[in-house]
Structure formats: structure tokens, C-alpha cells
N, C-alpha and C positions, 0 to 999 in steps of 0.2 A: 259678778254678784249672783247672776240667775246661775252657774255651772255651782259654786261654790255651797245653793239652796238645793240644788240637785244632788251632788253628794252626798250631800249631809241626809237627803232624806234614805237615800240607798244606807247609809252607816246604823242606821235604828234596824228595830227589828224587821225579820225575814218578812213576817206581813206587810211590813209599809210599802215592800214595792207592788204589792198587786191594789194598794190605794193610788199608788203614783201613777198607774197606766190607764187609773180610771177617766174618760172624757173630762167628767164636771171638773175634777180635781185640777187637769192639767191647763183647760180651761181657765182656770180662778188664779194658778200657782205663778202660768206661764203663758202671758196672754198673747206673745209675740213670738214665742216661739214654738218651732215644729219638731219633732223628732219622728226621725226616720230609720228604722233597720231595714238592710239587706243579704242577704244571706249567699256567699262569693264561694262557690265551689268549686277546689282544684283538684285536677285528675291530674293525675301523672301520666304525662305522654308516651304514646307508645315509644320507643325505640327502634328504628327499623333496623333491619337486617341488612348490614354493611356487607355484607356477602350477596344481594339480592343481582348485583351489577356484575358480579363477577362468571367467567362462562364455567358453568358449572359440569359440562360434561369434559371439559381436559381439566381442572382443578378437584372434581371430584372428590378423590380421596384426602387431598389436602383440607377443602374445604370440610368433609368430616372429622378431620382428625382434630380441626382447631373447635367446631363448634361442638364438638361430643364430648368433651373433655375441658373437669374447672381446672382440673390441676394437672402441670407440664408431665407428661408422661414419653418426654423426647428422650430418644436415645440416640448415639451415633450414625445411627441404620436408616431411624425414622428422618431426620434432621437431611441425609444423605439423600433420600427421598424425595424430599420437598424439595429440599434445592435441584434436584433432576426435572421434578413437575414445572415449576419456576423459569428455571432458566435453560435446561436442558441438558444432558450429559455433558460433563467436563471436556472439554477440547486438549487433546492431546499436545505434546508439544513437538514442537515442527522448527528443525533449524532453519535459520534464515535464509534467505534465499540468496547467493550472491550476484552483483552487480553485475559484473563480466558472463561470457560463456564462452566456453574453449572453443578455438577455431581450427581449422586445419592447416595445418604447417602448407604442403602442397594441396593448394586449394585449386580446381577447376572446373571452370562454367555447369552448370546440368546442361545447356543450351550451347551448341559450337554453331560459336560466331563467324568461322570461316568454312560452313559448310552448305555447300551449293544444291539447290534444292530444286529438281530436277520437275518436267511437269510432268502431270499423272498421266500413268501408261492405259492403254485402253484393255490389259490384261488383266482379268477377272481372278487370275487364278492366284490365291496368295505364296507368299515366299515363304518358303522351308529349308533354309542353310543347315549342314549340318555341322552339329559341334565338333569341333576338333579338340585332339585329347592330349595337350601339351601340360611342358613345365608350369603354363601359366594357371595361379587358383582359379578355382570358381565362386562365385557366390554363395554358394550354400556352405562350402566348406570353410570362407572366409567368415562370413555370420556364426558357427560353428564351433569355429577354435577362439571368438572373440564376445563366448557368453560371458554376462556380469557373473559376480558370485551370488546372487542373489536368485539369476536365473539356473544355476549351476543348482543350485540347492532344491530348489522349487521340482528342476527336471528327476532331478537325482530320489527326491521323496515320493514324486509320482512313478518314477519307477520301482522302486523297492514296495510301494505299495500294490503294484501291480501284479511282482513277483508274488508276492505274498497270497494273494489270494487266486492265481494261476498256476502257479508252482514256474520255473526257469523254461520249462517245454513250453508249456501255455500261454507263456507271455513272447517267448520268439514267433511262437505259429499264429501270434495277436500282430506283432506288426509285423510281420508277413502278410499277412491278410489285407491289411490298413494300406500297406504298398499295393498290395496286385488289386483294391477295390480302386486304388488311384489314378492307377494304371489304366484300368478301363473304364475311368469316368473320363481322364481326358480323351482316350480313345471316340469315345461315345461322342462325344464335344465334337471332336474334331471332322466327325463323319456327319455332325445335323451343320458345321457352319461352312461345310463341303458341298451341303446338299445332297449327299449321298443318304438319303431317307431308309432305304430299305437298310443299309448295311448299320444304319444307329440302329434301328428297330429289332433287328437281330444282336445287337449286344445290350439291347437293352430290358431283353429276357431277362437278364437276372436280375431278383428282385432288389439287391441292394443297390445296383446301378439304374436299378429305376425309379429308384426312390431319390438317386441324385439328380436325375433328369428333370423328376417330375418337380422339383425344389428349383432348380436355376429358368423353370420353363418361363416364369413372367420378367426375368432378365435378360433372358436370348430375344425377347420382343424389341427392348431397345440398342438391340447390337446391327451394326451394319459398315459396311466396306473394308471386310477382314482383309485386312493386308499383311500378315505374318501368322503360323501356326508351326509351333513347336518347332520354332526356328532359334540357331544357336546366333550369339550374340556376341562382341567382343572389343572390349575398351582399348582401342589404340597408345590414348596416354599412361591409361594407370595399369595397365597390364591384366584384364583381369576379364572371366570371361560367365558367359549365362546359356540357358537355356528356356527363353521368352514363350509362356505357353502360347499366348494370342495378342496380339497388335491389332484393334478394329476401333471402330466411331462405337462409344456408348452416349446415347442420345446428341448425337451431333459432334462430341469432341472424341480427338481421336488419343487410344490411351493406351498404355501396356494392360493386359488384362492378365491376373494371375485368378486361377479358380482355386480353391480351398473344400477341403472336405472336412467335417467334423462333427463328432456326435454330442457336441453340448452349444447351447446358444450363443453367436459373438456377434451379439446387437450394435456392440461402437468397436469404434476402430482400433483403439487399444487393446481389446480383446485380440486382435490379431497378434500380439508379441512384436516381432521381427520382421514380418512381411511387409510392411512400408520400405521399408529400407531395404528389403528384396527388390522391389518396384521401382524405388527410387534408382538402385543400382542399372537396374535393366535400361530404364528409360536414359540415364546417362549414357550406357553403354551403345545403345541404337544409335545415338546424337553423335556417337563420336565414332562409327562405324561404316566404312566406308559403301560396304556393303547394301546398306540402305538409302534411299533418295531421298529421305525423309526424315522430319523428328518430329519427336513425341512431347508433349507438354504437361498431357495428366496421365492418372493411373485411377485400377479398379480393380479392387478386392472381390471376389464372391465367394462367399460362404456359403458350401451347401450342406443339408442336413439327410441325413442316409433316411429319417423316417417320412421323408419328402415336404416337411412345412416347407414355408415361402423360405428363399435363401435370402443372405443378408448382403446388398450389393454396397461397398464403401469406398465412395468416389475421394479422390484427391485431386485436388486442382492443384495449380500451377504454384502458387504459396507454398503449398503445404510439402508437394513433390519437391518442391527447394531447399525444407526444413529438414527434411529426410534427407534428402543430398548430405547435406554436412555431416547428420549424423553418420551417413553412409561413410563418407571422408574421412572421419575420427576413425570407427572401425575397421576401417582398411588401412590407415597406419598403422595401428596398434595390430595386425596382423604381421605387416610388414617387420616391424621391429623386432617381435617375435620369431620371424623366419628369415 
């Protein structure tokens, strides 16, 4: 009843309400009850910035592109983009790898098991055989006639590139050079692990060969009990024969050492191409060579750089010199088949 009197009084004219809100009136009208206003103010909340969590210096430009723009201004380019920021460049595709890996038809030990190991001689003076010049291949010219096409290719473009910018003279009188600076690095070598001091120190006037020296000097620190230098090599089973620059202990084991020379950086071991399986070859060949009283387990690369930085020394343990084995195996059939 009392809402139904309130009404009614609001429906009369505009003046009756400023009667209705008077004390005495509401007092007399409406003796029980209260009326009460409150005035409920809604702000609209901020919105945060759904981008605040996101790392904004590798999304960058993404993150601009979406919040500087109301309307889609994507195109194939930009879309291409994002998705690079996102996830990162498209991954190439890559056949599968298969299950098996080819083995060697004639497979034999890197390690001979029936060779008698003599005890150590109390002769300081290391062994120097020298190579004999028969039917049988060598190493190098085996590795040689059994490049991939891919290496074929690679070799083939680096030469013609090299033509090109020497002319046919300037590039013979380049590795000419590349020989005779090789020549006298191992020279050089062979005279500091001879301890013949003065006789390195006079070839190692020239300054290219002392730029070799000065690059292998914190290598030859962990070299010791040189037992073979620029001694010839030769595989009794597989017929096949080497030219081993150095045989010594590098930090305690004892390993084939092949020195390397080269004027661009070969930080990992793959950077070497070929030369594991150089290594591998050799260290087979000592193991099965009568010649020696001894075998060898690991091997060591050194790369040295003509402008004298630190060389890169790349040891292979006994794994690894076994993995090379085989491969060495593969490529000496596939020589064979060939010849």
C-alpha cells in the first residue's frame, strides 16, 4: 500500500516531488519507513596489456606489428616472418636415416691380436724406416682416387676458383709453395723433437715456418717419448702402405700424430675432411707391421695456422680411431674394386 502511495505521488505534477522529499511530509506520509539513495559508480576496467609477459626484445617486431595495427595488413612476407620470430626458420628436410650401416666385406682388427709386444728398448733415438716404392698403394693416393662426388665437386670449385683469380701459373706456383712451406714445417718439427735446437732455429728463420712453430709451441709442451718420425709404414694384410709423420705419447697416450698446416680455422674434427681415416689407416698399419714392437690406440691431428694463432690439436681415442677404421675399410675396398 505505502509503494502503491509513493507512486502515485511521483505521477502528479513535477513539483510534488520536491514536497515528497520534504522531512515533515515523509514524516506524516510514511512513518515506518526509510528511504535511502546511493549513488554505484562503474568505471570500466583497465585492460591490461596481454603482450606485458611476453619477452619483448626477441618478439619485438611481432609484438609491433600486431599492436600498431586495427586492421590485418598481413601479407605472405609479413605472415613468413612471424612465423620465423615464433618458431624459427623452417627445418629443411632430411632423409631418414637408415637402420643398418655398411660393413666391410674383409674386415680386420685396428688392434692385432696376435702381435707380441716386445719390452721398451732403453734407445732414446726414434725409428725412421724408410718407405719403399712398390706395386703396393699408399694412403694418400687410396683416399684420392676414392673421393665422394660431393668432395669431387667442392675440390673441383675451389680450384677453378682459385684459377680464376691467379691465372693457371699463379695457382701452380700457390701449391707449390703450400708443398715446400710443408715440407719445412715438418722439417722444422722433426729437428725440435730431435732436440736438435739450433738446427730448428735456423729453419725457422723464415717467417712462414715460424709462424708454424710458433702455433704448435703449446702442443709440443704435451708431447713426449717420440718413438717414430717420418717413418714409412706398412699393412702386411691389406697391402697397403704410409708415410707416419710422428708416433709419441700426447699427454700420456701414445698416438699417431699427423701435423696439418692451413690457412683457415679447423676448430672440430670434421673440419679435417679425410685425415681421420689418414690416422686411422696408419695406426692400423703400425699394429700390423712387423717392424714395430709396439701398437698404437689413439691418434692426433694438429692444425697449424701460418699466422701463428694457438693450433687446433684433435685427439681421437680408441672409439672413435675404430669408427674410422671401418670407414678406412669401406674405402680401401672400393679402391680395390676399382683397380
Amino acid at each position: 500500500l505505502v509503494r502503491m502511495q509513493f507512486l502515485q505521488i511521483l505521477s502528479r505534477k513535477p513539483g510534488s516531488l520536491e514536497v515528497l522529499f520534504q522531512i515533515p511530509f515523509c514524516q506524516k506520509q510514511f512513518p515506518c519507513t526509510s528511504l535511502s539513495t546511493s549513488v554505484c559508480v562503474y568505471s570500466k576496467k583497465k585492460k591490461g596489456n596481454s603482450y606485458e609477459h611476453v619477452d619483448q626484445e626477441k618478439y619485438k617486431k611481432l609484438v609491433h606489428s600486431v599492436t600498431s595495427y586495427k586492421t590485418s595488413t598481413q601479407t605472405p612476407e609479413t605472415i613468413l616472418e612471424e612465423d620465423n620470430l615464433l618458431y624459427g626458420p623452417p627445418a629443411k628436410h632430411r632423409p631418414p636415416v637408415k637402420a643398418g650401416t655398411k660393413t666391410p666385406k674383409n674386415w680386420v682388427p685396428l688392434i692385432n691380436p696376435s702381435k707380441k709386444i716386445l719390452p721398451v728398448s732403453d734407445s732414446n733415438v726414434p725409428m725412421k724406416i724408410g718407405l719403399q716404392r712398390t706395386k703396393v698403394p699408399s694412403v694418400t693416393r687410396i683416399l684420392q682416387q676414392t673421393l665422394s662426388p660431393q668432395q669431387v665437386f667442392y675440390l673441383e670449385r675451389w680450384k677453378q676458383k682459385m684459377i680464376e683469380e691467379l691465372g693457371k701459373e699463379g695457382f701452380e706456383e700457390y701449391t707449390k709453395n703450400l708443398f715446400l712451406q710443408g715440407e719445412l714445417f715438418h722439417s722444422a718439427l722433426e729437428s725440435i723433437l730431435l732436440s736438435e735446437e739450433a738446427s730448428a732455429r735456423d729453419q725457422g728463420e723464415d717467417d712462414t715456418v715460424a709462424g708454424y712453430l710458433s702455433s704448435v709451441e703449446h702442443v709440443l709442451e704435451d708431447i713426449s717419448d717420440v718413438k717414430a718420425l717420418e717413418s714409412g709404414v706398412h699393412h702386411e694384410t691389406l697391402r697397403y702402405l704410409g708415410l707416419v709423420d710422428c708416433v709419441a705419447k700426447y699427454r700420456g697416450q701414445l698416438c699417431v700424430i699427423d701435423w696439418k698446416t692451413s690457412e683457415k680455422p679447423k676448430p672440430f674434427l670434421q673440419n679435417t675432411y679425410d685425415n681421420p681415416l689418414q690416422v686411422a689407416a696408419y695406426i692400423g698399419a703400425i699394429n700390423h707391421d712387423a717392424n714395430y714392437d709396439f701398437q698404437v690406440h689413439c691418434g692426433l691431428i694438429v692444425v697449424a695456422y701460418k699466422n701463428g694463432s694457438p693450433a687446433h690439436p684433435h685427439f681421437m681415442d680408441p672409439d672413435l680411431c675404430c669408427q674410422y677404421w671401418n670407414k678406412w675399410l669401406l674405402r680401401l675396398e672400393e679402391y680395390m674394386d676399382k683397380n
